[in-house]
N, C-alpha and C positions, 0 to 999 in steps of 0.2 A: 282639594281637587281643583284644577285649574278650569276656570270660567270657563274657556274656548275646547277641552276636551268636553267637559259636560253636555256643553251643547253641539258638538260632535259624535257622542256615543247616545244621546238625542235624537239624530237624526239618524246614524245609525241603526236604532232599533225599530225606528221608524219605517224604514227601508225592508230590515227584518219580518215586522208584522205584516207591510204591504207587501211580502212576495211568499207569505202563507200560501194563497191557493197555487204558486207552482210550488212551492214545496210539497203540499198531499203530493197535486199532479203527477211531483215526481216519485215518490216513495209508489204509488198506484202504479205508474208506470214501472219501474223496477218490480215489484211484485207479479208481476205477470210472466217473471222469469225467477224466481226469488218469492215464493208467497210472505218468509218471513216479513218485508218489507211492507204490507198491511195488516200485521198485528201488532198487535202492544201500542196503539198509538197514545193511550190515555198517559202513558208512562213518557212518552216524545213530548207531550206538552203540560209533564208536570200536574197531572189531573190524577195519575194515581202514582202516591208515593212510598217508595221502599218502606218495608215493615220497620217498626218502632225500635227492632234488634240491633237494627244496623244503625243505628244515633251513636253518636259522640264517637264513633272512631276511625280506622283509615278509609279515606276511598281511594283507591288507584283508578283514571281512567287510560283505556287501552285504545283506544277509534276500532279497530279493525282486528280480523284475525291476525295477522302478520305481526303486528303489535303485541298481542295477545303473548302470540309465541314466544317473542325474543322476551319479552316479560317475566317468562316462566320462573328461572332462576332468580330474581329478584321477589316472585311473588312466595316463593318457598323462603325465603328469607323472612319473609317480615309475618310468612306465617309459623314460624319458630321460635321468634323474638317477640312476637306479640300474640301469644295463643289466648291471650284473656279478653284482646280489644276485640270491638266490629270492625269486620275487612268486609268491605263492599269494592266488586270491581264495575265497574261500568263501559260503554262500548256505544257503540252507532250503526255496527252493522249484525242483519241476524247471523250470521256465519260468527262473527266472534260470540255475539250471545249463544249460539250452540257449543262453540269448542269451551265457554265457561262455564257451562251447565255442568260438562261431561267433569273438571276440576274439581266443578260444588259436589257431584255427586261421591268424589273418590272422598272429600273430606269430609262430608256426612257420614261415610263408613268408617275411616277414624275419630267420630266424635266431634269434628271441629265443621263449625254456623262460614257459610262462605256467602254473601251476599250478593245478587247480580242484579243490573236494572241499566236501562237507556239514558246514558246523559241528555237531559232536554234540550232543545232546543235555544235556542240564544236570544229565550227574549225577558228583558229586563225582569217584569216582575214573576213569572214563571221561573226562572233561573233562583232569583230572590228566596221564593218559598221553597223550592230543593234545598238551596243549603241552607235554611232557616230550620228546615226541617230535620236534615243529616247532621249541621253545628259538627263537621268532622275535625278530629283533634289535628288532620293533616288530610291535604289533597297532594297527591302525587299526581302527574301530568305527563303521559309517555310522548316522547318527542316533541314535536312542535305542534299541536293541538291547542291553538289561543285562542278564546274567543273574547272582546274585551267585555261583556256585561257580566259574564262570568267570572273573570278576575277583578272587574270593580266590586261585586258583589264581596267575594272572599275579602278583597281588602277591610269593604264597610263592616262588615261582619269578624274582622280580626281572624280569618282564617286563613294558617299559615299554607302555603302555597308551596311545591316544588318540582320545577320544570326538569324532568331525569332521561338522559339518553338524546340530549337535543339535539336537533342538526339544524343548520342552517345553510342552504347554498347563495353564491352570490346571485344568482338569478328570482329567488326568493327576498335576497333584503331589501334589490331592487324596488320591489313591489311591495315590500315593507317600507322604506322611505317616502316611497310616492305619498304616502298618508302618517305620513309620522305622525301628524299631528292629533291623530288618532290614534296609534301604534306606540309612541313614545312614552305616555302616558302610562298606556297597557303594560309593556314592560318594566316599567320603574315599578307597578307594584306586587308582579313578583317576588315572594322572597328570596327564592335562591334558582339561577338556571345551571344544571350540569351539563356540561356538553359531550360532545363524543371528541369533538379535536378543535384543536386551538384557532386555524381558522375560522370555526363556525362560531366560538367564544369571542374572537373578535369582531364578527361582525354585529352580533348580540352587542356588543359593547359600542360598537359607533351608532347604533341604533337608540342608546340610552338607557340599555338593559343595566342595572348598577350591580347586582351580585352575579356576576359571572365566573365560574369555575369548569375547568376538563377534566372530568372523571373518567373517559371514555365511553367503548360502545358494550354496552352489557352482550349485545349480540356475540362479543366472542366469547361468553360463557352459554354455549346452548346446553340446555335442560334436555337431554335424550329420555323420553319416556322409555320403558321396561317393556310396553307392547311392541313399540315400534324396536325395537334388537330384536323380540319373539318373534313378530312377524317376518323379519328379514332372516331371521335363520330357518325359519321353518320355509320359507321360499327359493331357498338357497341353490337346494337341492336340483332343483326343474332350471337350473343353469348349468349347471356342471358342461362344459366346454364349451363354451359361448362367449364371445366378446361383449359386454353391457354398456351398452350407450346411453345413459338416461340423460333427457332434453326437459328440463325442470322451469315450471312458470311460465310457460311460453304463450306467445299470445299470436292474433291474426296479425299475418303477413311475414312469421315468423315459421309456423306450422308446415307452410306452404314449402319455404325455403330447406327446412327440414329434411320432409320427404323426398324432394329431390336430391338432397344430398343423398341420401340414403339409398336412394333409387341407383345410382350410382355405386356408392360403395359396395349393397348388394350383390353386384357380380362378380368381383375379385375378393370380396370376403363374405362368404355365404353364410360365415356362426356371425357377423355381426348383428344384437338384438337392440334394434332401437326400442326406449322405454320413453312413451312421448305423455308429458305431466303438462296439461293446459292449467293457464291458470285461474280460470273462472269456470265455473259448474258452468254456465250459458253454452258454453263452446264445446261440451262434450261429443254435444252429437254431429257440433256443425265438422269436428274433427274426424270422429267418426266416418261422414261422408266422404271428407278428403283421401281418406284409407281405400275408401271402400270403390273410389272415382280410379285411384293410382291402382287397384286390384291387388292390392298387398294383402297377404293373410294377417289380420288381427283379430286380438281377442281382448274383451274389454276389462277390467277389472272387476267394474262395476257389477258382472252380469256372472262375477265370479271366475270369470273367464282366465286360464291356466298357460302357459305356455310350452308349447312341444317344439321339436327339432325342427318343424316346417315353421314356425312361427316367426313371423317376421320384423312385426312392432307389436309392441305390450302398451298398451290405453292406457295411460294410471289417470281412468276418471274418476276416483275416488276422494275424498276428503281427509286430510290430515296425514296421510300417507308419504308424503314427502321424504321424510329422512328414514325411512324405510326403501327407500326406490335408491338412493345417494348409499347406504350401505353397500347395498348390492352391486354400484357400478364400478366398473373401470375407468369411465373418467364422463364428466357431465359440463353438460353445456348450458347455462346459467340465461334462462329467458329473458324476454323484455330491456331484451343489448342489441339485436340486431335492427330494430325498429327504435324510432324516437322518443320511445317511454321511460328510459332513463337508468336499464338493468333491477334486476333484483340481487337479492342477498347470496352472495357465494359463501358466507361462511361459513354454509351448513354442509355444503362440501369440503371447506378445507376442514373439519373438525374430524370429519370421519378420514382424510388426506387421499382426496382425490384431487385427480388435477382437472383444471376449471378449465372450457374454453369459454371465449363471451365474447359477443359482438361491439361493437365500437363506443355505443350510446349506454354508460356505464356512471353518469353523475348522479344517479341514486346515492351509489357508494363507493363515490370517487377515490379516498382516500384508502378505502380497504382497496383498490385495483390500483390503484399508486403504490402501494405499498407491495401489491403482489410483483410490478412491474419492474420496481428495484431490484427483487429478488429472481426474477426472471422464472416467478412459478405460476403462470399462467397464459393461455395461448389465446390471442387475438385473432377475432374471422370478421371480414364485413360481406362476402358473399358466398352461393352457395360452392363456386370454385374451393373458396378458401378453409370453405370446409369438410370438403373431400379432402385435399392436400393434408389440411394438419389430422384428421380421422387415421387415415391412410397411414400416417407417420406414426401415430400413437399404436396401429395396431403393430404394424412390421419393430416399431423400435420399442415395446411396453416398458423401459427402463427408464425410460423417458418420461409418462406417465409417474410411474414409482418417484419419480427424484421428482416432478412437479407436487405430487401431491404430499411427499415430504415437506417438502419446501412449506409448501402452504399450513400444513398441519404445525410444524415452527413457529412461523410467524402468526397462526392465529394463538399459541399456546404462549407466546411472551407477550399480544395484547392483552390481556387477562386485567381483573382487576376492579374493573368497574364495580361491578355489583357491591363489594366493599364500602369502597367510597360515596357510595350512594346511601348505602346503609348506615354509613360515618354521620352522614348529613339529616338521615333521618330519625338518629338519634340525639340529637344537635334541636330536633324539634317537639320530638314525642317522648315523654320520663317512659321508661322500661315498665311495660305491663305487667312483670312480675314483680315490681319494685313499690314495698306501699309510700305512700305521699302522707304525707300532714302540714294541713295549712291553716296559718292564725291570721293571717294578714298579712301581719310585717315578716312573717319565717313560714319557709318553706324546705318541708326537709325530707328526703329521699331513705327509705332503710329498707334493709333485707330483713324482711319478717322470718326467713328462717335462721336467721343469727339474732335479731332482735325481738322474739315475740309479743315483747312486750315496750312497745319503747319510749320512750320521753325526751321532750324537747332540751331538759336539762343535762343529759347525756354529751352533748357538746362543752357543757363548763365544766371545768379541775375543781372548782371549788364542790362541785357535786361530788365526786371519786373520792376525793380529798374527806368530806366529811363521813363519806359511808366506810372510809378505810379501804379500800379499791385499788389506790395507786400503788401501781409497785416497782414503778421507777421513773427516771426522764434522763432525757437528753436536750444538752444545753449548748446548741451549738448558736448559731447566727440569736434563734428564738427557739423558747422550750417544747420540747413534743414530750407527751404525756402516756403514761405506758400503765393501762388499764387493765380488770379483772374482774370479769362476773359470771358465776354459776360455769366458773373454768370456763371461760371463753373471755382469750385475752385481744386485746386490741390497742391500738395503734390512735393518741386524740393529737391531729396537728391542726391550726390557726394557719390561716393563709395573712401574711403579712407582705406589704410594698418593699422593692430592695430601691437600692442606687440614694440619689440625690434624693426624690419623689418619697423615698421613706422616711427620711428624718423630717419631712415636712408633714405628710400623712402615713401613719405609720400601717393601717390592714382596712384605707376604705377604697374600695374600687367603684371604677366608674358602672353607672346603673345598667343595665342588657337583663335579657331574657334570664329567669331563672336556670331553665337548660342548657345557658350559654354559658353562665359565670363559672367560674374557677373550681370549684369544689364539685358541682354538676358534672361539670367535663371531665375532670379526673374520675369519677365515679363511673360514666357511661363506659370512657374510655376501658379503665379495668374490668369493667364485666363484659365489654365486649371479647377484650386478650383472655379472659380464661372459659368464654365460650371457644375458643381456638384452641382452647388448650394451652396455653402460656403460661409461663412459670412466672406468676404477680400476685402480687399479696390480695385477696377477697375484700370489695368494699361492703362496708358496714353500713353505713351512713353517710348522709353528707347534708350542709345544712346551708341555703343560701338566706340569709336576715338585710331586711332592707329597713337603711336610714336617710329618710328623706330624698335626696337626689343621688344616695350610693347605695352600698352592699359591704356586707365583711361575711365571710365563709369559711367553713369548718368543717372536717372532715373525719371521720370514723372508720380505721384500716384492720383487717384483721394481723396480729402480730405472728409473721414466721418464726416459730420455735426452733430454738438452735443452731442458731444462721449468724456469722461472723462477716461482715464486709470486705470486701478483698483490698483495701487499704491496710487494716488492721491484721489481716489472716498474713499480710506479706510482711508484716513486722515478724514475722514468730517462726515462720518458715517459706518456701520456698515452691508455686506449684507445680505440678509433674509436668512433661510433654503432652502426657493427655488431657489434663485439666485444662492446659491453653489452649488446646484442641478442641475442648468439651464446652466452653466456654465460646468460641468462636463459631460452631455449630449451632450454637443458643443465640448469638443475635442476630446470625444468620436467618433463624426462624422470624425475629421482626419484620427483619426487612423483608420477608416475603411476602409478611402481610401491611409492607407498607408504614409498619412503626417506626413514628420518627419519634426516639429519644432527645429533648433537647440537650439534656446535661447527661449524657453516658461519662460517668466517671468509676474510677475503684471504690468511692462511696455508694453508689448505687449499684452495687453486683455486691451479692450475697451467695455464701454459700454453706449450707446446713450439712450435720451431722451426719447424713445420707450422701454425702457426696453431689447434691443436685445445686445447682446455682439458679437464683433467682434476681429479677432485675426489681426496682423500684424508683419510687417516688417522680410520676408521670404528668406531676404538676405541668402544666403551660407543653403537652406532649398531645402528638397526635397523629390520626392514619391519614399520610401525605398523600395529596392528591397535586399530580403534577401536571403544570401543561404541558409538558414533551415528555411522554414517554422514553426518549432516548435518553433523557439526560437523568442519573444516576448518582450523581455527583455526590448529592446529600447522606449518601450510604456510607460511600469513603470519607467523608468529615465525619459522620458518627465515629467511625475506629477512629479518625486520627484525633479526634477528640476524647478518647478513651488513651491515647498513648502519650496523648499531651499529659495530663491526670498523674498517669503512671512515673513519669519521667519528671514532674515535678516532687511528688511523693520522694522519689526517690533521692533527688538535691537535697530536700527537707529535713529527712529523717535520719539518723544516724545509722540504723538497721533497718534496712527495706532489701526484699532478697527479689531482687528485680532488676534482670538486664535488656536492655533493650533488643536483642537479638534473638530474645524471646517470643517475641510480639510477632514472627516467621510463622511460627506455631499456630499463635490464635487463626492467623490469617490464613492458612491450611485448615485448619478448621471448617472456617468461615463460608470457604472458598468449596468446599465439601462435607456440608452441614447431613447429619444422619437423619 
């Protein structure tokens, strides 16, 4: 650790401990609107800590509700993939600690421990004993929530770290540079930051952040609860011929501008029902007033309150109800744009494809309204003129609407993705909870206890197979793969060896990294991931990373596809149909949707068994691409023409290979229209 950070995050905590009493101050103050915000304080300062359950495995923290949400889909993930670890989430405000309670309690009723507790405060040793305490096998970090005594912590304490969904504006790294020399530090020792978009990756990166990557914004995979559809259709009804306005997250000076819009459009369009969603419980009632000063007929949510045919604005002072209210509308107006707070989340309307209107102050989520603005599927207002005019226009022209919120439904459904990637990376750090481990020191080695019940480290050497009578074949190409048999369960033993120059000098030692990073780990994660997808890949067995001195050599254990010919060899012998290059081009199609980048697609690696199914293999040095431009796709079209290259060499080679190049039309039809 560098001298002059030390004594910067020193004085830093210094500054922390000394503005204690306005920090009560302020939680006491907040609570006078919010009571949550004077309870739990033992938990705020690390004086009571999460039960003993929640030791050694994930914590996600989320800051807030908002967070909380777009989290959803990610937190369903790693509660699928890791049903045996502790998942602890943690938060900062009561409102997310309520909407996490209501998650722990759905997963209580299925069976499954969900942990929740207040990240402490940021003071050095207080910080220190949380995670001395938790020792989580991974801390996830939703968006930019840094604080550095909690990330020096995790460093001293070897706890891996992962920054997911980051963003960064330049008006934020601004005020990140001003104190690099505080910040710079910070950053270098996270282990990995995911960003939402390449801009905010590089500005992470002139910052001094070193593991930067753009995974995207998980927020275009929102998690639509089951209540919130119930509820919108059961409310459906009490609309029937009404135009639905709903004004979502809005806040003062916004409310205001609102209802005069509306006050307005009220006389030439009498079914139009404004749906007015404030975004803090505080402001209920002060909205309320506002209603109630303009003599408008509403009725609250909250009070259970219904809407009839005289009803003019619908309150949704209610909590969590949002994408219930955005069902129901014809087109919604996206708070906290019209005023200098910086817009909130449109996603969650273009999901369900409504068309967004939003005010000018949009650098929340600059890049999702750049992107709407390319596509011209969303309508800008800065006053309330401009928002009578385009209202006005959405109701007489509603095709308009429809084609915005197409639009937007579009382009929120080809940024997808994220949550993948994120899950790539956190598997990259945490071994698979269903996957048992044995470690002796120098080896560490990974198996499926339901293929292996019983397993032994020697299970990696031939000489083992070899003496029990076992082997019942090889293949001896570059280097030998070893083709095993026990209790009828056949497998697959290859040796990762060095190619090029680097091998005749070293022939299988690589350089030293993380157990879950090495060769034979990664190949592992990776195929359990592709056949929780459903992918057609051979079942890993095992996999064994053994450390020498300052390297590694690695070994792996595959289950063996029965009755399965290579399509190098199959094209020796005969010839495949139009559907087969068809059926086949629909199959890698399915990688690439999930992102599988094959590095070596060749006719060696495409198998196809006795069932007619075709399967891919050997994913060594292969992985789920995570790209900084989403536009750029490139890597999909070198997979095929690296597949054609293959085929067209074969073909030179061989004296009998029943393959024309004109063929390859087919796969790409296929491809192009995968089942």
């Amino acid at each position: 650790m560098q001298p002059g950070f030390l004594l910067l995050r020193v004085l830093y905590s210094a500054v922390v401990v000394a503005l204690t009493p306005l920090l009560v101050l302020y939680l006491l103050l907040r609570s006078r609107k919010d009571p949550g915000y004077r309870q739990r304080f033992a938990e705020r300062f690390a004086l009571k800590l999460p039960a003993a359950s929640a030791k050694n495995g994930i914590v996600l923290h989320t800051v807030s509700v908002g967070e909380f949400n777009a989290a959803k889909p990610l937190i369903k993930q790693l509660l699928q993939q890791y049903p045996h670890l502790p998942f602890t989430i943690s938060c900062t405000t009561p409102t997310a600690s309520a909407a996490i309670e209501k998650l722990q309690a759905e997963q209580q009723q299925l069976g499954r421990t969900l942990e929740l507790c207040y990240l402490p405060f940021d003071y050095p040793l207080l910080m220190r004993r949380w995670l001395k305490w938790m020792q989580p096998q991974l801390l996830l970090i939703l968006e930019t929530e840094l604080w550095p005594n909690l990330l020096a912590n995790c460093k001293a304490l070897s706890i891996p770290t992962l920054v997911v969904n980051a963003r960064l504006s330049a008006r934020s790294a601004k005020g990140y540079k001003r104190f690099s020399a505080l910040t710079q530090p910070m950053l270098k020792s996270i282990g990995q930051i995911l960003t939402q978009d390449k801009n905010s990756a590089r500005r992470f990166q002139a910052l001094g952040a070193q593991q930067v990557s753009v995974a995207g914004n998980i927020k275009f995979e929102l998690d639509v609860p089951e209540s919130s559809v119930q509820l919108a259709q059961s409310l459906k009804p009490l609309l029937q011929g009404r135009m639905v306005w709903v004004a979502g997250s809005t806040h003062a000076g916004e409310d205001e501008q609102l209802i005069q819009a509306y006050l307005q459009l009220k006389v030439q369009f009498p079914q139009l029902l404004l749906v007015l969603v404030p975004r803090h419980p505080e402001r209920f009632d002060v909205v309320a007033q506002l209603l109630q000063q303009q003599q408008l007929k509403f009725v609250r949510r909250s009070l259970n309150g219904l809407p009839d045919a005289d009803t003019e604005v619908w309150l949704g002072d209610s909590m969590g109800e949002l994408l219930s209210w955005y069902q129901l509308a014809d087109f919604v107006f996206i708070g906290g744009s019209l005023i200098e707070r910086g817009g909130h989340n449109p996603l969650e309307a273009m999901a369900f494809a409504k068309a967004v209107l939003s005010g000018p102050y949009v650098f929340n989520f600059q890049l999702v309204f750049q992107l709407l603005q390319q596509q011209q599927a969303y309508f800008q207002v800065a006053t309330v003129a401009d928002l009578v005019s385009t209202v006005t226009k959405l109701i007489q022209q509603p095709e308009l609407a429809i084609e915005a919120g197409a639009k937007g439904l579009k382009l929120y459904q080809q940024q997808q993705g994220a949550v993948a990637r994120i899950m790539a990376q956190v598997r990259a750090l945490v071994p698979l909870a269903d996957v048992s481990i044995i470690n002796n020191g120098k080896a560490t080695a990974w198996f499926d206890p339901a293929f292996y019940p019983q397993f032994e480290l020697q299970y990696f050497q031939p000489q083992y197979w070899q003496q029990q009578g076992l082997v019942t074949g090889q293949s001896k190409g570059r280097n030998t793969v070893w083709f095993v048999q026990q209790h009828g369960k056949q497998a697959v033993l290859r040796h990762y060896y060095r190619g090029g120059l680097v091998g005749k000098l070293n022939k299988d030692k690589f350089w030293p990294q993380p157990a879950a990073q090495s060769r034979a780990m990664a190949e592992f994660s990776l195929l359990w991931q592709m056949r929780l997808w459903g992918l057609p890949v051979p079942r890993p067995c095992a996999a064994l990373y053994h450390k020498h001195g300052f390297s590694y050599s690695a070994d792996i254990l595959i289950e063996r596809i029965p009755g399965t010919t290579d399509l190098a060899h199959l094209l020796q012998h005969r010839a495949l149909t139009s559907a087969e290059w068809q059926q086949l081009g629909a199959l890698i199609a399915r990688f690439h949707q999930h992102n599988v980048y094959h590095s070596d697609l060749n006719c060696h690696n495409i198998l196809l068994d006795d069932q007619g199914k075709f399967w891919l293999i050997d994913f060594d040095k292969c992985a789920i691409r995570s790209s900084a431009d989403f536009a750029d796709q490139s890597w999909k079209q070198q997979n095929l023409q690296r597949l054609l290259r293959s085929l067209n060499k074969e073909k030179q080679q061989l004296p009998a290979f029943h393959w024309q190049s004109e063929q390859f039309a087919m796969l790409e039809l296929g491809y192009q229209q995968p089942s």
